[in-house]
VEXLUM-235334 format. One record per residue: x negated, y, z of N, C-alpha, C in turn; residue number from 1. Coordinates in steps of 0.02 Angstrom, whole numbers, plus 50000, padded with zeros to 5 digits. Atoms other than C-alpha are relative to their C-alpha. Layout:
% residues N
   n_east   n_north    n_up   ca_east   ca_north   ca_up   c_east   c_north    c_up     i
        X         Y       Z         X          Y       Z        X         Y       Z   NUM
...
***
This chain:
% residues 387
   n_east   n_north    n_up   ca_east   ca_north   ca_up   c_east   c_north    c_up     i
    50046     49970   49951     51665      50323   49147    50040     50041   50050     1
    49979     49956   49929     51713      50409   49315    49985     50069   50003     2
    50009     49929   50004     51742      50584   49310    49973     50051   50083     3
    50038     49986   49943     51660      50691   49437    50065     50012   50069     4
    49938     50007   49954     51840      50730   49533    50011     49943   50027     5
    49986     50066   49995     51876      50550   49526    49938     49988   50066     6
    50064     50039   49965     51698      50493   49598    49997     50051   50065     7
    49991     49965   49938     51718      50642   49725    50056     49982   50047     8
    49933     50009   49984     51895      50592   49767    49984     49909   50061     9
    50034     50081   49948     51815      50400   49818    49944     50019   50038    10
    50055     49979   49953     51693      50482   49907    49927     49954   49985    11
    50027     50031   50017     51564      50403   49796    49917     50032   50006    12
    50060     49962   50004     51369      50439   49812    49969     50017   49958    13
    50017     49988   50076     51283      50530   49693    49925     49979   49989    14
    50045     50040   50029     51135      50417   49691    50005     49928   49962    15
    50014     50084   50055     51086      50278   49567    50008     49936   50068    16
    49977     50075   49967     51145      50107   49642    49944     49958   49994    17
    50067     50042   50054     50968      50030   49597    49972     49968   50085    18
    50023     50021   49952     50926      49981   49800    50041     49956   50055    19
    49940     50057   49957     50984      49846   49902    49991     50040   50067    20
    50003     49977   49925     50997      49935   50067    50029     49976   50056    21
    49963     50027   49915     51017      49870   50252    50056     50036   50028    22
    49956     49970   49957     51154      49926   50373    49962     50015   50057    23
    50041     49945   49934     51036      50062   50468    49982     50053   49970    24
    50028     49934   50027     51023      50237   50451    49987     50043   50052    25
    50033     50000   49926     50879      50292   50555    50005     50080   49982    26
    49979     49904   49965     50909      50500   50627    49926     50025   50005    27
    50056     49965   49965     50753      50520   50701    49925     49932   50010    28
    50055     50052   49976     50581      50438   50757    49959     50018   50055    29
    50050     49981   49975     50450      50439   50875    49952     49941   50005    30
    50059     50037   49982     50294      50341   50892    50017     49957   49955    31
    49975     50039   50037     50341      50187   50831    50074     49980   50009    32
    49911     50020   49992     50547      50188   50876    50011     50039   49958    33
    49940     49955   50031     50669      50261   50762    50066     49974   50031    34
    49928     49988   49942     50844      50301   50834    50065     49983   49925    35
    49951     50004   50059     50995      50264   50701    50052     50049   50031    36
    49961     49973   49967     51134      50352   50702    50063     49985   50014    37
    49942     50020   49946     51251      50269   50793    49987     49999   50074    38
    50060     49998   49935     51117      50281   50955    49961     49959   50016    39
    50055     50043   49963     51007      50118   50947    49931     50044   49987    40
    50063     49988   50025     50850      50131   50938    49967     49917   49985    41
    50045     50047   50039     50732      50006   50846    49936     49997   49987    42
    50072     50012   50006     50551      49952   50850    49989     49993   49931    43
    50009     50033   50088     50484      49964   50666    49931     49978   50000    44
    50072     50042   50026     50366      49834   50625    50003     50014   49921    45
    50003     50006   50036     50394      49878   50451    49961     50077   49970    46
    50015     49927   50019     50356      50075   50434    50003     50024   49916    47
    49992     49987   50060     50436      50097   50275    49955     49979   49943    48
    50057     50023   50038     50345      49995   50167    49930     50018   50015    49
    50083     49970   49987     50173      50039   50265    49993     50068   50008    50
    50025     49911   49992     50195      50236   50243    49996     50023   50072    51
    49993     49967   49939     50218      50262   50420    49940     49989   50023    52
    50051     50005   49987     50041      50249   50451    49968     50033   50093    53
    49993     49993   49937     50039      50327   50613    50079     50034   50051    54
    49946     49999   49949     50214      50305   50672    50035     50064   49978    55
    49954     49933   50032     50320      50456   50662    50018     50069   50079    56
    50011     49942   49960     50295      50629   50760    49942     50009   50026    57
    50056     49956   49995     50128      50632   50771    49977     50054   50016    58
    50017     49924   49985     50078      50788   50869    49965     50032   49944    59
    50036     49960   50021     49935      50805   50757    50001     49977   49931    60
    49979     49984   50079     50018      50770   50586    50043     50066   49982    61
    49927     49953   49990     50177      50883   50637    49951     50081   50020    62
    50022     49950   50010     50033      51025   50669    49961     50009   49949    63
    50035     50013   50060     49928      50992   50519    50054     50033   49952    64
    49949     49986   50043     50093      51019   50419    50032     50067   50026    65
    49948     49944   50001     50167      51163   50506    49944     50049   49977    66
    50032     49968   50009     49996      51242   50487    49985     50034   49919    67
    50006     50018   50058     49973      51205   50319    50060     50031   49960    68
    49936     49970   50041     50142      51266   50261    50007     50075   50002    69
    49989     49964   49987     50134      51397   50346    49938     50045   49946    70
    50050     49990   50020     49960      51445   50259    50004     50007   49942    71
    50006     50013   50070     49976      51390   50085    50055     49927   49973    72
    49962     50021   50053     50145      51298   50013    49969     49926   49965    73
    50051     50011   50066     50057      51244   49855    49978     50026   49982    74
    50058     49975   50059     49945      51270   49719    49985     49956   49951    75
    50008     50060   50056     49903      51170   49560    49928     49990   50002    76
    50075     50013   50025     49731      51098   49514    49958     50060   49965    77
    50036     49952   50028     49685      51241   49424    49973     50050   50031    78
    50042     49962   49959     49641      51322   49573    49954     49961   50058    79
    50031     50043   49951     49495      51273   49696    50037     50018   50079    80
    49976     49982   49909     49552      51241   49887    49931     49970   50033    81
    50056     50015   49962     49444      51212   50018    50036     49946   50052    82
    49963     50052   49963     49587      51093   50105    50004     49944   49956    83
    50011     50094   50045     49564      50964   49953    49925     49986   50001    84
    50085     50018   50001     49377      50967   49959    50025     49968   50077    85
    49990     50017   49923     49385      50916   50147    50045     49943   49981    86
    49948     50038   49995     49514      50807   50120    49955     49942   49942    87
    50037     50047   50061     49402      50722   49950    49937     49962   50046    88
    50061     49996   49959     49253      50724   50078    50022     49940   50051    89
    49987     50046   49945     49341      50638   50214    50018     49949   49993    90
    49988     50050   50042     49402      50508   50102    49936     49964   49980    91
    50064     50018   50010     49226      50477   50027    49976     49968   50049    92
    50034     50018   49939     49156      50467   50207    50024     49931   50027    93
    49951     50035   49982     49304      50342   50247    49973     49911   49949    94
    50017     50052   50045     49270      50245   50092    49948     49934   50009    95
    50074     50034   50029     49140      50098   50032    49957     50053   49995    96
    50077     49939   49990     48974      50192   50025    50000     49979   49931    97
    49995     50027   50054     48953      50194   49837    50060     50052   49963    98
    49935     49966   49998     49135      50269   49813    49996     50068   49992    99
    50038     49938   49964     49067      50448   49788    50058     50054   49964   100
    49980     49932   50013     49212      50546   49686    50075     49948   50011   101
    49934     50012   49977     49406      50545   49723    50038     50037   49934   102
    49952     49929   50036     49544      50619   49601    50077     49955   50046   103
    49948     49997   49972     49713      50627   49692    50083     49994   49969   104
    49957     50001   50029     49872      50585   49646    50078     49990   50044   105
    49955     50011   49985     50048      50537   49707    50038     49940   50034   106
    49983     50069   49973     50089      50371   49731    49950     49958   49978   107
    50053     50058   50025     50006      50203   49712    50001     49982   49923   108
    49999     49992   50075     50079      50179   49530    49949     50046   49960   109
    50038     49960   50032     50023      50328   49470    49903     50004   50018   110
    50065     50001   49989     49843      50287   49555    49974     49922   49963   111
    50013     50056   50035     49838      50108   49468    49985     50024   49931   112
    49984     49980   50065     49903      50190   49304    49921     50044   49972   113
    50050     49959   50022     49731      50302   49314    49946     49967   50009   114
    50053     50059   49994     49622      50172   49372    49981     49971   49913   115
    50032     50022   50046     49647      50081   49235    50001     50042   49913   116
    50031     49957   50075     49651      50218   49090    49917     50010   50002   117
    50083     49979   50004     49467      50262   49163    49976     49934   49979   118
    50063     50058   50026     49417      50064   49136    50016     50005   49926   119
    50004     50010   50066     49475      50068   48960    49971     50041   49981   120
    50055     49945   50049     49375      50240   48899    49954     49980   50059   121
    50069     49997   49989     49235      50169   49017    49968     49935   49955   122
    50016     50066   50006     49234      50005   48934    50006     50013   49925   123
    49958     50024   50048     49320      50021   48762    50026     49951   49975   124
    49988     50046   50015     49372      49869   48774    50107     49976   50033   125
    49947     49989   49986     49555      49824   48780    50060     49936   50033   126
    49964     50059   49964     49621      49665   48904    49988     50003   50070   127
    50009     50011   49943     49652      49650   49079    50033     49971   50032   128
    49990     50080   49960     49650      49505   49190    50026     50037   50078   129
    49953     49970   49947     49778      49526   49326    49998     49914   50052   130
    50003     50053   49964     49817      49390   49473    50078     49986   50018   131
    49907     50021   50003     49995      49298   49489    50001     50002   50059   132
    49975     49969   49932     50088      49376   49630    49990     50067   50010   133
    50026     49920   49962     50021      49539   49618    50059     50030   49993   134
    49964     49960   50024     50113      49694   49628    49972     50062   50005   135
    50025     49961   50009     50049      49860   49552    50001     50079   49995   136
    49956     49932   50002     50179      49977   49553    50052     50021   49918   137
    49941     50012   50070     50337      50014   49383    49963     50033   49971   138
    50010     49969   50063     50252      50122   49285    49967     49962   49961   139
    49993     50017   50033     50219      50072   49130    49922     49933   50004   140
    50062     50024   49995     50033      50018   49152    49980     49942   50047   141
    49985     50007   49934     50065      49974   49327    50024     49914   49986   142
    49957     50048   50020     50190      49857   49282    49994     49944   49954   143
    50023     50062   50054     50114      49765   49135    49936     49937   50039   144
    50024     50034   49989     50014      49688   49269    50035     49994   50082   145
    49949     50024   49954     50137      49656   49391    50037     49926   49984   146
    49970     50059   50011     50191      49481   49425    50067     50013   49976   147
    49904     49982   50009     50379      49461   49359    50030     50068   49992   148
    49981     49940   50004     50398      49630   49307    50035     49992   49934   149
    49933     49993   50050     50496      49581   49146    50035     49999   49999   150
    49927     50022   49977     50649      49559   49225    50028     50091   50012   151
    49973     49931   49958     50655      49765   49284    49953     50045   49966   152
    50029     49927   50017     50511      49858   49164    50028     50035   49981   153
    49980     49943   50034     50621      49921   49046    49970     50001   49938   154
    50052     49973   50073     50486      49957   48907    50012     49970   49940   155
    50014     50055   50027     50493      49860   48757    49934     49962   49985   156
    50049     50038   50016     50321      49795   48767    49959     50022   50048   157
    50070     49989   49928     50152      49795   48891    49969     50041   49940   158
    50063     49959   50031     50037      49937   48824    49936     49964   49978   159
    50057     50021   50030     49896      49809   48823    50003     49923   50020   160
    50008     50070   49991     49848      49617   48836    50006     49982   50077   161
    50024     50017   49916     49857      49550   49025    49992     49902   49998   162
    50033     50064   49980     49758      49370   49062    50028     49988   50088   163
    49984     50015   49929     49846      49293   49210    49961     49938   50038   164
    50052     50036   49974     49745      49208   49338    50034     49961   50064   165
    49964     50007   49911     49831      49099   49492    49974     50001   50051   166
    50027     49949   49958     49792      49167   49643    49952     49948   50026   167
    50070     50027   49963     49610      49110   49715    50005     49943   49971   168
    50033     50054   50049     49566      49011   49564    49944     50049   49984   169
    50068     49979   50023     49399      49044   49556    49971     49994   49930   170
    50006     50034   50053     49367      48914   49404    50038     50034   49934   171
    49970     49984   50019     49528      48995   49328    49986     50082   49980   172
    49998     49950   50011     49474      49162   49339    49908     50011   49959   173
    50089     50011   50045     49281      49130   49262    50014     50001   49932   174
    49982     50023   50094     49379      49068   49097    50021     50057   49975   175
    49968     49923   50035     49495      49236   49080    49966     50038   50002   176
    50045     49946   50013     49335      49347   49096    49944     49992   49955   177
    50049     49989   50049     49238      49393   48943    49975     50070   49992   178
    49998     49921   50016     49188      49537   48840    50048     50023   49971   179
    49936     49946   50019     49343      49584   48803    50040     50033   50060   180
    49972     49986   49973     49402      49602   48945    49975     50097   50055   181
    50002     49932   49971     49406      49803   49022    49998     49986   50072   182
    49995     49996   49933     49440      49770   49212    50040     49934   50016   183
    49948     50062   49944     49511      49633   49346    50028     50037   50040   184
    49963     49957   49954     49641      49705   49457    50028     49963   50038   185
    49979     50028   49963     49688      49647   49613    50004     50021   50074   186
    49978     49997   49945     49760      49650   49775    49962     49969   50054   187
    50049     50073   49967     49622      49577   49915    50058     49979   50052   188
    49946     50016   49930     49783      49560   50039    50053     50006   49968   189
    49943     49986   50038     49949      49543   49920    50050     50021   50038   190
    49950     49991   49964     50079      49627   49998    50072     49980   49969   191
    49924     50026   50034     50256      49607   49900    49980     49922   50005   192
    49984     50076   50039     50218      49425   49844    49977     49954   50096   193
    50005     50038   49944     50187      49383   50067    49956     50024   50032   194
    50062     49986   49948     50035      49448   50146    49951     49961   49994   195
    50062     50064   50044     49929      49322   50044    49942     50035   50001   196
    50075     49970   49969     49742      49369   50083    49969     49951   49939   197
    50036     50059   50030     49631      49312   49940    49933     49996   50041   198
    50032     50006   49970     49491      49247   49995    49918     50027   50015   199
    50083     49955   50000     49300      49311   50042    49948     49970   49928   200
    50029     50022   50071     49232      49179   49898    50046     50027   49953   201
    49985     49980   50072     49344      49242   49766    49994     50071   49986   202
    50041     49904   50031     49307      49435   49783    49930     50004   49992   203
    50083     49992   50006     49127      49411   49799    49999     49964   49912   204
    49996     50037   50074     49157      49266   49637    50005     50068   49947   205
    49973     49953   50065     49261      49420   49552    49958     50061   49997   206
    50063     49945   49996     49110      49553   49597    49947     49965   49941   207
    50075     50027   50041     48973      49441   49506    50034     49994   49946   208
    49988     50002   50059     49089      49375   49367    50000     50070   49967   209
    49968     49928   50048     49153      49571   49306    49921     50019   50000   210
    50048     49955   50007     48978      49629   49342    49946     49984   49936   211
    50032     50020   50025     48911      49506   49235    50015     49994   49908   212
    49968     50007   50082     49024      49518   49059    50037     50086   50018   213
    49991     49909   50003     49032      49714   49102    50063     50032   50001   214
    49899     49973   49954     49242      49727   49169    49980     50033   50056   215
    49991     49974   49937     49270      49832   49292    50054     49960   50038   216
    49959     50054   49937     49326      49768   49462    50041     50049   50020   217
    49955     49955   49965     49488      49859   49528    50022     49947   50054   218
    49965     50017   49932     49534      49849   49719    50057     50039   49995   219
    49963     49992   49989     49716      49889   49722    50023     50005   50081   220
    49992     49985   49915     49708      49949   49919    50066     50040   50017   221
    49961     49922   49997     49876      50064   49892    50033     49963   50066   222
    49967     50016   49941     49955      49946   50043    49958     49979   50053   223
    50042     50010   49918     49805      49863   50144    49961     50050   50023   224
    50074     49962   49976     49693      49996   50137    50022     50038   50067   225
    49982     49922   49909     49687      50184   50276    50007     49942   50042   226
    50000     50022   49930     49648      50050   50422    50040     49944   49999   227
    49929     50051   49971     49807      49924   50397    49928     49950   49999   228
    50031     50072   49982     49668      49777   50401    49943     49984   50064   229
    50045     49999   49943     49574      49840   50532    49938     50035   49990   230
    50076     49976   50036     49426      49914   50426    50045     50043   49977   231
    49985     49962   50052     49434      50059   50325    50036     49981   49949   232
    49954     50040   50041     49489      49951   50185    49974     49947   50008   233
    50034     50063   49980     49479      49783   50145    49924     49993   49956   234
    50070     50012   50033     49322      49807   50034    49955     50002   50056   235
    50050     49999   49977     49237      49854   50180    49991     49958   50053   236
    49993     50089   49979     49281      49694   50255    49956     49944   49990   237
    50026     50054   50056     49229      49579   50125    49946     50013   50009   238
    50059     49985   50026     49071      49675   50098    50001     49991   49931   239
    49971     49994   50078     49135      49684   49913    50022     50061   49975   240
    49985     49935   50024     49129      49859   49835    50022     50001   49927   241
    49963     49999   50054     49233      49873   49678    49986     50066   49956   242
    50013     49926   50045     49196      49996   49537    50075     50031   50010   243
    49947     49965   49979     49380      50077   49569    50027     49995   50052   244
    49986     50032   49950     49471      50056   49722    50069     50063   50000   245
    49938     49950   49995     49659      50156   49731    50018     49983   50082   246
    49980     50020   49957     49746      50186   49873    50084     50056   50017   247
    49923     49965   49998     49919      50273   49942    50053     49990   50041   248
    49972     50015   49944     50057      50214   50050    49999     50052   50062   249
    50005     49956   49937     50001      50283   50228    49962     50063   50000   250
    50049     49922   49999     49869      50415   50149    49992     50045   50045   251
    50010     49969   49979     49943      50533   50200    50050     50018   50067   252
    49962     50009   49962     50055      50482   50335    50098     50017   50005   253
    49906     49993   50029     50231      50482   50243    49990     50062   49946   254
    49980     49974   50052     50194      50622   50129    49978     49992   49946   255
    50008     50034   50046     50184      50563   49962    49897     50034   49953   256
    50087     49993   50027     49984      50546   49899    49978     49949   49973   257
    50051     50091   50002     49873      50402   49826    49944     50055   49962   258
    50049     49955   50032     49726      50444   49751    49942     49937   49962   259
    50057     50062   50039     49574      50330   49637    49933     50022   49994   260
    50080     49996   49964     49390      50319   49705    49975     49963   49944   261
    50060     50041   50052     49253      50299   49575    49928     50009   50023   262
    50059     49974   49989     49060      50287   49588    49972     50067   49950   263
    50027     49948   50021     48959      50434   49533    49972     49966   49906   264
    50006     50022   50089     48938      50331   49353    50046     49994   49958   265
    49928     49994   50071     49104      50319   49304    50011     50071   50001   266
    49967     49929   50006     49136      50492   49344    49957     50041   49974   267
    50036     49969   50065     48999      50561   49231    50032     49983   49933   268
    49970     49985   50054     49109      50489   49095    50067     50029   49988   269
    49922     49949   49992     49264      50577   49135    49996     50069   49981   270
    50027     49939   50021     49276      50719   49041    50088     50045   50025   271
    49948     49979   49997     49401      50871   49078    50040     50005   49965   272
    49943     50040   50059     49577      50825   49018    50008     49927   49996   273
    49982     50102   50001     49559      50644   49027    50052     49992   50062   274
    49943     50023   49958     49667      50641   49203    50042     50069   50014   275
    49973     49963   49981     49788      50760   49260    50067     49971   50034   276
    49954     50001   49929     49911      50773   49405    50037     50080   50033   277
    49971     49937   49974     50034      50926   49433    49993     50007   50091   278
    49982     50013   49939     50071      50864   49619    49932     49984   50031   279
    50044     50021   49974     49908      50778   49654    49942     50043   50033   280
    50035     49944   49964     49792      50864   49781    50013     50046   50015   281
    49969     49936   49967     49914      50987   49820    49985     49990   50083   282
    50031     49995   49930     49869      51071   50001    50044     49971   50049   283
    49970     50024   49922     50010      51006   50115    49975     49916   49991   284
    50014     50075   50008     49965      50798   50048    49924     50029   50031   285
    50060     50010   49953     49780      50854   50087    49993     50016   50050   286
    49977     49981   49941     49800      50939   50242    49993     49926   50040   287
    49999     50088   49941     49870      50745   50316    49949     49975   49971   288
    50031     50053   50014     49763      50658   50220    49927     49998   50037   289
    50043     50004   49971     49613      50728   50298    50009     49998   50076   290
    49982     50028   49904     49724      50725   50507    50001     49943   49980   291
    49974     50066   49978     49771      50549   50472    49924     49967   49988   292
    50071     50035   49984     49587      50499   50434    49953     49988   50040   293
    50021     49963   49939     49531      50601   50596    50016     49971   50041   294
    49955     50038   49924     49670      50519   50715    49975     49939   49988   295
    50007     50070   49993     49633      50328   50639    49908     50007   50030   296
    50093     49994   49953     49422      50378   50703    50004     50008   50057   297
    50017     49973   49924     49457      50489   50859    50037     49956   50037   298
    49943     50038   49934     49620      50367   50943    49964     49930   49977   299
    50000     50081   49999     49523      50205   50881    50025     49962   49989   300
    49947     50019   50027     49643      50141   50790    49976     49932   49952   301
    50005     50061   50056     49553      50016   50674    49962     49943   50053   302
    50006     50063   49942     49489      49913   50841    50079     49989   50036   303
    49913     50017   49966     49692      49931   50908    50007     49940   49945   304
    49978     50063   50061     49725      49832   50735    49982     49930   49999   305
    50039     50055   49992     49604      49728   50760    50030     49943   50048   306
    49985     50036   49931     49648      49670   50927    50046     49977   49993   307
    49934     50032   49991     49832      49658   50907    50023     49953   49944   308
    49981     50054   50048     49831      49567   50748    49989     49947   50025   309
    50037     50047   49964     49727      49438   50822    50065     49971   50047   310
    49972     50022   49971     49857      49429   50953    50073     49988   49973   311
    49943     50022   50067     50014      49406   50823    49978     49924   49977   312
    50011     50072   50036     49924      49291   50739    49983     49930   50060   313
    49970     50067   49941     49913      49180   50910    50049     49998   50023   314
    49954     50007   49939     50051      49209   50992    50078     50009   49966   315
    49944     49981   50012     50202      49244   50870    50016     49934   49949   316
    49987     50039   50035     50203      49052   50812    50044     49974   50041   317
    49936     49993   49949     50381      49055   50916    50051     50001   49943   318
    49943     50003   50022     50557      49015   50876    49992     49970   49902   319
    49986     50040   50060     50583      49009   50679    49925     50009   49969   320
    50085     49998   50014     50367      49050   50659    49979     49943   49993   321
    50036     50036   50002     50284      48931   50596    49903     50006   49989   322
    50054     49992   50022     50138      49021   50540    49992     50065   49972   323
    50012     49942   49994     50049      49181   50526    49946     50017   49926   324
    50048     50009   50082     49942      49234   50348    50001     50089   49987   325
    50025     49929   50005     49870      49393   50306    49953     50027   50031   326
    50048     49952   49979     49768      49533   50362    50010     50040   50076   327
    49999     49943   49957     49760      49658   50504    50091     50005   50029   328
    49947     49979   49992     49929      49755   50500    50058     50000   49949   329
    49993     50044   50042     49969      49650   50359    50022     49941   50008   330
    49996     50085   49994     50032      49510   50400    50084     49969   49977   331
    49962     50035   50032     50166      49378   50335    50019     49950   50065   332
    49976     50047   49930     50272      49272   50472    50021     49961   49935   333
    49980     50050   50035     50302      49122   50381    50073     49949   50054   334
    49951     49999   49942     50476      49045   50442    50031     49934   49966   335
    49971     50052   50006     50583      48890   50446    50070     50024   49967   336
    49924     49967   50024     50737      48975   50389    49995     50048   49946   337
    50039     49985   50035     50753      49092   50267    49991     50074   50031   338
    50015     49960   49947     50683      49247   50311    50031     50071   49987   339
    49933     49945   49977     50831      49362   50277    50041     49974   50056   340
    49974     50009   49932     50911      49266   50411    49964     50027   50053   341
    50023     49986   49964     50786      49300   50511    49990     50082   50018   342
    50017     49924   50022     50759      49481   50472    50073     50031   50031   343
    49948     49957   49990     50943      49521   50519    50017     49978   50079   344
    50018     50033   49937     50912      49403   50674    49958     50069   50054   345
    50063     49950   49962     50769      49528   50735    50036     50074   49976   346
    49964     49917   49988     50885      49685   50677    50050     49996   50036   347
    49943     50001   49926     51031      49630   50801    49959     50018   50064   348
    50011     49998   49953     50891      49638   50927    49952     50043   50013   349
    50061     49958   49973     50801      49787   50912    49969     50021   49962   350
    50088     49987   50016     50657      49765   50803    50031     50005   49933   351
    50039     49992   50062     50619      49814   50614    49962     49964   49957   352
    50044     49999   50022     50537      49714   50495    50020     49997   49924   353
    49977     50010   50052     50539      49661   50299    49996     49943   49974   354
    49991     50050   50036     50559      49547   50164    49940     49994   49969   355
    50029     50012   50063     50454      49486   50013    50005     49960   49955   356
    49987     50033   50052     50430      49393   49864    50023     49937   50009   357
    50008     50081   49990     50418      49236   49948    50070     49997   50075   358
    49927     50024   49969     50603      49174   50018    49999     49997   50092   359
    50029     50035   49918     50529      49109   50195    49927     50028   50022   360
    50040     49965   49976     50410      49257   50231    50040     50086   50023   361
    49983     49938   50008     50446      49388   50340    49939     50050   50006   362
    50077     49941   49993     50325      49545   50340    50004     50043   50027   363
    50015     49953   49947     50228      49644   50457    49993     50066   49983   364
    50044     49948   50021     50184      49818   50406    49992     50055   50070   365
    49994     49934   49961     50177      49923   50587    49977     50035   50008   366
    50045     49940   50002     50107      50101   50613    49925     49962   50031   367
    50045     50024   49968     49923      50062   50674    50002     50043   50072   368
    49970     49985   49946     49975      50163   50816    50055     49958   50062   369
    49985     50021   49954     50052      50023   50884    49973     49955   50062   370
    50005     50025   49938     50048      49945   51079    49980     49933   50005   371
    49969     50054   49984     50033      49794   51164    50061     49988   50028   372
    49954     50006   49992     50198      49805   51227    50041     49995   49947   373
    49969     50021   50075     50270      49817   51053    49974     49920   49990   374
    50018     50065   50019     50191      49648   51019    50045     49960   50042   375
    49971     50035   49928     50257      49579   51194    50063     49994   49987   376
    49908     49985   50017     50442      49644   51133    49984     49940   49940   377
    50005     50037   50082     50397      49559   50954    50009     49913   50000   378
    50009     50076   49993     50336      49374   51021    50078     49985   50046   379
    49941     50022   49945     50491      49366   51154    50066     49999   49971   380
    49927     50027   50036     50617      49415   51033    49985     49963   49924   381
    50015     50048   50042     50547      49298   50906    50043     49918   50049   382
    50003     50091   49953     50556      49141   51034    50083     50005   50015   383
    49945     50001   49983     50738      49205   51056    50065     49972   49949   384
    49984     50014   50046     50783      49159   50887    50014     49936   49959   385
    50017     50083   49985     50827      48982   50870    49956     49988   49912   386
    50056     50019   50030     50719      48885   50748    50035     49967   49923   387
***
């Protein structure tokens, strides 16, 4: 092993080696550019896996937070605030109608991981039917219904049974639901495994089947939901309200939040002590969570999405594009090449985006704060990219 002189001496970093990382290290941001520091600057269509929810310097996140800090730090759950009520409230309002209590948490993992502890003490029943491709987040729970997660859990075993279903098998997913089964969990817009959108018949299918052999339905919203599809989430899309629905990513506009929406029936069986969260609903995460809900209403932000997806999905079937799939601010460029070529193609020239599961998909995630001129840059240096 490498002694700390030694590893100081190579000028070695003292983080875990566990991330494949690009050659860019962005300084600064604004709107939707970040600046690296060598002096480009770069359009991010990707916003850090989705967190950048409205871009970066936000007047009225960057006062929300100085206010907020300045005010009150923290505080744990054990005390009431009047900046997490507001913040629970504005969420609610935001929500499916139906959706009537919030508990707060950290990330999307940890909001899956509580999802589904509440379906098993609402259900007592102990199996859950997951969908191939998903992804749910590492923790332990998380992860047992994560596509291909045996290669990187770690654990020696899944905490409970998981029924795998392939994606928008309707037929397929009728057979894996009984009474044993506690909940269905799923992604209505898969992000890691491409920007795969299931479809309007199979969430409505997976509403009647769970409702009908008494599973709870989990919407896994921690990446499409806060606006990326153009709606509030995608339940309120579909017109498909889900007895749980998590969410997280852009919450709270980069600072780390998710949180898990139940109706007013599951949360009569929640007793105190069943969840807990040191971090969760602390005042600076609610603080954004209730500006960034404010800015995507007052700047109109979920008709911007609207619009410019629409125009992606016509207009960016250029150069190595063959084809466009997904949601909103969601979306999946499907490509002739593979789409790390492409990806390092579009970082020689500017732009930002990412990878996923699928070899020959690249993916969209941009602030909903973004332009039509961002698009205009996007389609032109696409078409520049031979095929």
């Amino acid at each position: 092993m490498m002694d700390a002189a030694a590893a100081g001496a190579k000028g070695a970093s003292a983080l875990l080696d566990v991330f494949a990382m690009i050659d860019f290290e962005p300084v600064s941001g604004a709107g939707v550019t970040l600046k690296s520091a060598d002096g480009r600057e770069y359009l991010d269509f990707y916003g850090g896996h989705a967190v950048a929810l409205l871009g970066y310097g936000h007047p009225r996140l960057l006062a929300a937070l100085g206010r907020q800090a300045g005010d009150l730090f923290f505080q744990s759950n054990l005390v009431p605030m009047a900046v997490r009520e507001r913040a629970a409230r504005a969420l609610v309002d935001f929500a499916p109608a139906g959706l009537d209590r919030v508990f707060f948490v950290n990330s999307g993992a940890e909001a899956n991981e509580n999802a589904l502890r509440i379906a098993f003490r609402a259900t007592g029943r102990a199996v859950v039917v997951a969908i191939e491709g998903a992804f749910h987040g590492r923790s332990a729970a998380a992860a047992a219904v994560t596509a291909g997660s045996a290669k990187w859990n770690g654990f020696p075993s899944t905490p409970f049974e998981v029924r795998w279903v392939p994606f928008d098998d309707e037929e397929a997913l009728a057979a894996a639901l009984d009474e044993s089964v506690a909940a269905l969990i799923l992604e209505p817009v898969q992000g890691v495994a491409g920007a795969r959108a299931l479809s309007p018949s199979f969430l409505r299918t997976a509403r009647d089947l769970t409702r009908g052999c008494g599973s709870l339905l989990v919407f896994d919203e921690v990446q499409c939901g806060m606006g990326r599809t153009g709606w509030p989430f995608a339940a309120t899309a579909m017109e498909v309200t889900p007895d749980l629905l998590t969410t997280a990513k852009g919450l709270a506009g980069g600072f780390p939040a998710g949180a898990v929406l139940v109706p007013e029936c599951l949360a009569h069986g929640i007793k105190r002590g069943d969840l807990g969260s040191t971090f969760g609903g602390g005042p600076m995460a609610c603080a954004l969570i209730e500006t960034v809900i404010s800015v995507i209403l007052d700047e109109g932000l979920l008709a911007n999405v609207r619009r410019l997806s629409a125009r992606i999905q016509a207009e960016c079937r250029v150069g190595p594009v063959t084809a466009v799939q997904g949601a909103g601010f969601l979306l999946g460029l499907r490509t002739t090449r593979p789409a790390s070529d492409v990806l390092k193609e579009l970082r020689a020239r500017g732009i930002l985006a990412g990878g996923s599961a699928d070899p020959n998909v690249v993916r969209l995630l941009p602030p909903l704060v973004l332009r039509d001129d961002h698009v205009d840059r996007l389609i032109s240096t696409l078409s520049e990219i031979p095929a």
